[in-house]
C-alpha positions as CSV (number, residue, x, y, z in Angstrom):
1,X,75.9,94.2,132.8
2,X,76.8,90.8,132.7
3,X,78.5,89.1,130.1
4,X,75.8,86.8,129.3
5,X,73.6,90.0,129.0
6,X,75.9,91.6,127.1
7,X,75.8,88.9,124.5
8,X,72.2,89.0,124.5
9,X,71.9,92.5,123.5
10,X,74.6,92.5,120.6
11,X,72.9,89.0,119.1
12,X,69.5,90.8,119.6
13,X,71.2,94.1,117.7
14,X,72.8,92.3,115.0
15,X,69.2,90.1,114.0
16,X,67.0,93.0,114.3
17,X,68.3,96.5,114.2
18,X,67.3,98.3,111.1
19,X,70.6,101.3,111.4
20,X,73.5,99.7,110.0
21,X,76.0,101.2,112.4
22,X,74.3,99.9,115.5
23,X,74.9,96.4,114.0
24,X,78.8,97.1,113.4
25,X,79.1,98.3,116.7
26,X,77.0,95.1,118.1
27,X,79.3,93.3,115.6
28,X,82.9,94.9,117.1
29,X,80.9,94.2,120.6
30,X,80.6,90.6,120.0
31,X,84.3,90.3,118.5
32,X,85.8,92.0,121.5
33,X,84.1,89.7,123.9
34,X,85.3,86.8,121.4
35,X,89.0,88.3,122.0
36,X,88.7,87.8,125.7
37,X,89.0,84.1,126.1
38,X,87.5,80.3,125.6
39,X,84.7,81.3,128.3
40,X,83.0,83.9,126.6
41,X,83.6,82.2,123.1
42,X,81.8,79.8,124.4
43,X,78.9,81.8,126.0
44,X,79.0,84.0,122.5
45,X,78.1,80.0,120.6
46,X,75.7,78.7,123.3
47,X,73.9,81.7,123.0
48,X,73.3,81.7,119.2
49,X,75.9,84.2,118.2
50,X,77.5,82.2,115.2
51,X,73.9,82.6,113.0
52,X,73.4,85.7,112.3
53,X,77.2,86.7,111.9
54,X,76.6,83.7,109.3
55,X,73.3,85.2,107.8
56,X,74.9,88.7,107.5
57,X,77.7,87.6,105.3
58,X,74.7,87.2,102.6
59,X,72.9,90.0,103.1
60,X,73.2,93.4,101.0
61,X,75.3,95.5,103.4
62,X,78.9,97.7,103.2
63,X,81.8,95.7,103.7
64,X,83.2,96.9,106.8
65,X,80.3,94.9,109.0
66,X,81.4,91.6,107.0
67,X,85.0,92.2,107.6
68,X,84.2,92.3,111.5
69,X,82.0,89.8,111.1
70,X,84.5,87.1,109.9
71,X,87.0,88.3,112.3
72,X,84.6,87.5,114.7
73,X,83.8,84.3,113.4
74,X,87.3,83.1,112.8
75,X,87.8,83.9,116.4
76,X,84.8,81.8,117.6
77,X,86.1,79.0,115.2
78,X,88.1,76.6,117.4
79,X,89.2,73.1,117.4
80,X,85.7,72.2,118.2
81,X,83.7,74.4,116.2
82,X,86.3,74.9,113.1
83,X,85.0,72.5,110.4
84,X,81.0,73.9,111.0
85,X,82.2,77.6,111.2
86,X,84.6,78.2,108.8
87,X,83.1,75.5,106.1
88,X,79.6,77.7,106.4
89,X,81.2,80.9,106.2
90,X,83.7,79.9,103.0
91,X,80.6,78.5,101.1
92,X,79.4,81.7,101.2
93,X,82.5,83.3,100.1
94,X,82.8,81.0,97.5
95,X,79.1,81.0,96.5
96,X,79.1,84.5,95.7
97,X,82.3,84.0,93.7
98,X,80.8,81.8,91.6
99,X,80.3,83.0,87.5
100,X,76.5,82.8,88.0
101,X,76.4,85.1,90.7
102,X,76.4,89.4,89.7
103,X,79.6,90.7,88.9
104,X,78.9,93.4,91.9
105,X,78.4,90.1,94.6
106,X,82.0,88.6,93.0
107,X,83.3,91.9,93.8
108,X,82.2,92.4,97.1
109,X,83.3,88.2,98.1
110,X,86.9,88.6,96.7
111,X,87.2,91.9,98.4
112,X,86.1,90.4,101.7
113,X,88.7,88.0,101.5
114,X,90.8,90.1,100.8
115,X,90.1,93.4,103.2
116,X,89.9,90.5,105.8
117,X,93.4,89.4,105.7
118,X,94.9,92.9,104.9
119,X,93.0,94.2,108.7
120,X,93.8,91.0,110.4
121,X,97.5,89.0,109.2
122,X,97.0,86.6,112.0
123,X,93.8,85.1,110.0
124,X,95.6,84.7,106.9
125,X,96.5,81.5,106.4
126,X,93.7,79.9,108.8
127,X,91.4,81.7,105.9
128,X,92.8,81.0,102.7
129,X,93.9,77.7,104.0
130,X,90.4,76.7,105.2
131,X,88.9,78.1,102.2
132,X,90.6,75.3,99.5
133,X,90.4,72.3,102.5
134,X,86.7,72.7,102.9
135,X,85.5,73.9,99.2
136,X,87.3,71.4,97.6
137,X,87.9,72.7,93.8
138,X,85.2,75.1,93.5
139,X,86.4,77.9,95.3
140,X,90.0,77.3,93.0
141,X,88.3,76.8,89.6
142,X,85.7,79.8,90.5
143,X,89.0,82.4,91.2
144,X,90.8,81.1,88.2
145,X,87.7,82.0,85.7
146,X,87.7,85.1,87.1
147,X,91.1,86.5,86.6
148,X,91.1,85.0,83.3
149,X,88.1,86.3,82.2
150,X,87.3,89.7,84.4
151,X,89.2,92.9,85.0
152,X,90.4,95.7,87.1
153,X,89.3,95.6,90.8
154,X,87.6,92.0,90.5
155,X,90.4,90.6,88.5
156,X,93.4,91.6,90.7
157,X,91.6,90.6,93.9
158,X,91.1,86.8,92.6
159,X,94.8,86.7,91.4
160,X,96.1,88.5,94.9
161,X,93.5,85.8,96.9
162,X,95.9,82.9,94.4
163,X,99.0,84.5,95.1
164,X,98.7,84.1,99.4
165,X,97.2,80.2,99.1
166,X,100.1,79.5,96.7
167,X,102.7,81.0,99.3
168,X,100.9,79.0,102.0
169,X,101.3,76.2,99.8
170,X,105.1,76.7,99.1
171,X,105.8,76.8,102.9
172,X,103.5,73.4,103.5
173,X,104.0,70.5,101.5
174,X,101.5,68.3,102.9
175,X,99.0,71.7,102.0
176,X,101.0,71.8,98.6
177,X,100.3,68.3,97.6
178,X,96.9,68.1,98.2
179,X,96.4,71.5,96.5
180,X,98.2,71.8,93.8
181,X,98.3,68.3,91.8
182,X,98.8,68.9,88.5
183,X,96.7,66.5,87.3
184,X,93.6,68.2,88.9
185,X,91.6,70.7,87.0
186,X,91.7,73.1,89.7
187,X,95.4,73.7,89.4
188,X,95.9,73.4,86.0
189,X,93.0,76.2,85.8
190,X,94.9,78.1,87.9
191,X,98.5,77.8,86.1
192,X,96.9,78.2,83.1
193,X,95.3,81.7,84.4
194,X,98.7,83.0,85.4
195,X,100.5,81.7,82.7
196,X,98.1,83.8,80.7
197,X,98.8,86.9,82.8
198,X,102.3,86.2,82.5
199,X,102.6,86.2,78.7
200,X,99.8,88.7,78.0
201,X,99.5,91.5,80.3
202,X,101.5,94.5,80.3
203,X,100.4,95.7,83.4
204,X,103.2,94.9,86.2
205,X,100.2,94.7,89.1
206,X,98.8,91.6,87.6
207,X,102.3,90.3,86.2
208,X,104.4,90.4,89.9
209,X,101.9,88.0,91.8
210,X,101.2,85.9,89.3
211,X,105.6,85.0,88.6
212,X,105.6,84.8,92.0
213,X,102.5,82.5,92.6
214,X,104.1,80.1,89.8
215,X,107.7,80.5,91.6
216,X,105.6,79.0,94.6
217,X,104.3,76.2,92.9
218,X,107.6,75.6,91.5
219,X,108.2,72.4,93.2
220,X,104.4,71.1,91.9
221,X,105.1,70.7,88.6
222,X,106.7,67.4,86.4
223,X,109.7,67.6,84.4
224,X,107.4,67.9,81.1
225,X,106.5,71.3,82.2
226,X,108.7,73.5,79.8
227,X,106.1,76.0,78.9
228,X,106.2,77.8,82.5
229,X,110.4,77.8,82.0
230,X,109.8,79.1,78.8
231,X,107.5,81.6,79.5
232,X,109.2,82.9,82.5
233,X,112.5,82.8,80.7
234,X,111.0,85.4,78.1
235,X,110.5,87.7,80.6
236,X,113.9,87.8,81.7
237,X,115.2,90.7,79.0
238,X,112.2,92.1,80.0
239,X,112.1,96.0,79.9
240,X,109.9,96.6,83.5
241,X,113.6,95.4,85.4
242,X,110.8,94.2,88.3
243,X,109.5,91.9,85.9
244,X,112.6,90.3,85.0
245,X,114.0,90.1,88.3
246,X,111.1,88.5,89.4
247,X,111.7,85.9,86.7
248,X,114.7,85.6,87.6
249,X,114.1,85.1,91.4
250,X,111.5,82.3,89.8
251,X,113.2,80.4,87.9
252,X,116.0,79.9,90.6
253,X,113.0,78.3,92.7
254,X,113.1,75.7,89.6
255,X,116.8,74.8,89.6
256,X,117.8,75.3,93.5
257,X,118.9,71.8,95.8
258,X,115.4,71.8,97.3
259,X,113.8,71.1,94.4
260,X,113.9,67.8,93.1
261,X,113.8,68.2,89.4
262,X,116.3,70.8,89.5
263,X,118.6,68.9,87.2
264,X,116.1,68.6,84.4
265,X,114.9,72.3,85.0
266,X,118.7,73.8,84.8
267,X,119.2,71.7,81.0
């Protein structure tokens, strides 16, 4: 069978076929050929292939056929194609993160994101980086409501989705800058959330990444910041010895050469 064929019959499966493991295989089908090379991406889009991997991410289905599904997707998304594919398939993301949506849709979106990037590293900062560039604020101010106001499973998903863009951020400032300006409301929603965590919650899984998202951002914030030194120098006679060294390890991001305020910070 040819190619083209081929892609005809995994679109065709993936539209219409009612067994859900037909459309995962049609889905793994269509990601494999993606994998190949620029040719058969490019048969895969002139054929209509991008659609319904778009239209599936809505609909009511287990998680693994998404997961393939944006793999695929993130594969088909080149220089060309980037800005259509990615902004479509983050809007959705970000959509069903929203507080108006069911709690059970925020759960399935954050654990998308996140399954996504745990079965495929490579995608990692392409996703979490395309997902603030082409939402704006909304998909920020939408993951900080959530870990300040849900919990368990929903809760640690948002904060673990904040802690990877704010290492991204760390590693590039021109990503940093545009990100994380203190003076928007998206990241002072999100410092506020995990400086929350930080001085609330006993619970080390939701304490680690946030120190560690603020030890990011460490280089985003003015000099009249001294309620994130404060609060992470409470921690350091902390009793969970993670927890403090983790402080510890934070604060030095705040006084170190590379960052610019350090002199204030270290008085």
């Amino acid at each position: 069978m040819s190619i083209t064929l081929s892609v005809w019959s995994c679109i065709a499966t993936v539209q219409m076929e009612p067994q859900v493991e037909d459309r995962i295989k049609a889905i793994e089908r269509l990601r494999l050929i993606a994998q190949e090379n620029n040719e058969y991406r490019e048969i895969i889009f002139e054929e209509g292939g991008v659609p319904p991997l778009q239209k599936l991410l809505k609909e009511n289905i287990p998680l693994e056929p998404r997961i393939t599904a944006v793999n695929a997707l993130c594969l088909l998304a080149d220089e060309k194609r980037a800005n259509c594919i990615m902004k479509e398939m983050i809007t959705t993301i970000v959509n069903r993160l929203s507080r108006t949506s069911p709690t059970t849709d925020q759960i399935k979106a954050a654990n998308l994101v996140t399954a996504t990037v745990e079965h495929n590293p490579k995608l990692k900062e392409r996703t979490y980086y395309g997902g603030w560039t082409l939402t704006e604020t909304k998909g920020m101010i939408c993951l900080a409501k959530l870990v300040e106001m849900e919990q368990d499973e929903l809760q640690y998903n948002c904060l673990m989705i904040i802690r990877e863009i704010t290492a991204i951020a760390e590693s590039n400032s021109d990503f940093r800058r545009s990100a994380f300006k203190m003076t928007s409301l998206a990241a002072k929603a999100v410092v506020h959330g995990l400086l929350r965590i930080i001085k609330e919650s006993d619970d080390r899984k939701l304490r680690i990444p946030a120190i560690k998202s603020i030890a990011s951002l460490a280089r985003s914030f003015s000099a009249k910041e001294t309620q994130v030194i404060s609060h992470l120098v409470a921690l350091l006679d902390n009793t969970d010895q993670e927890v403090a060294m983790e402080a510890a390890i934070a604060l030095q991001k705040f006084v170190c050469t590379e960052n610019h305020l350090c002199l204030e910070y270290s008085k």
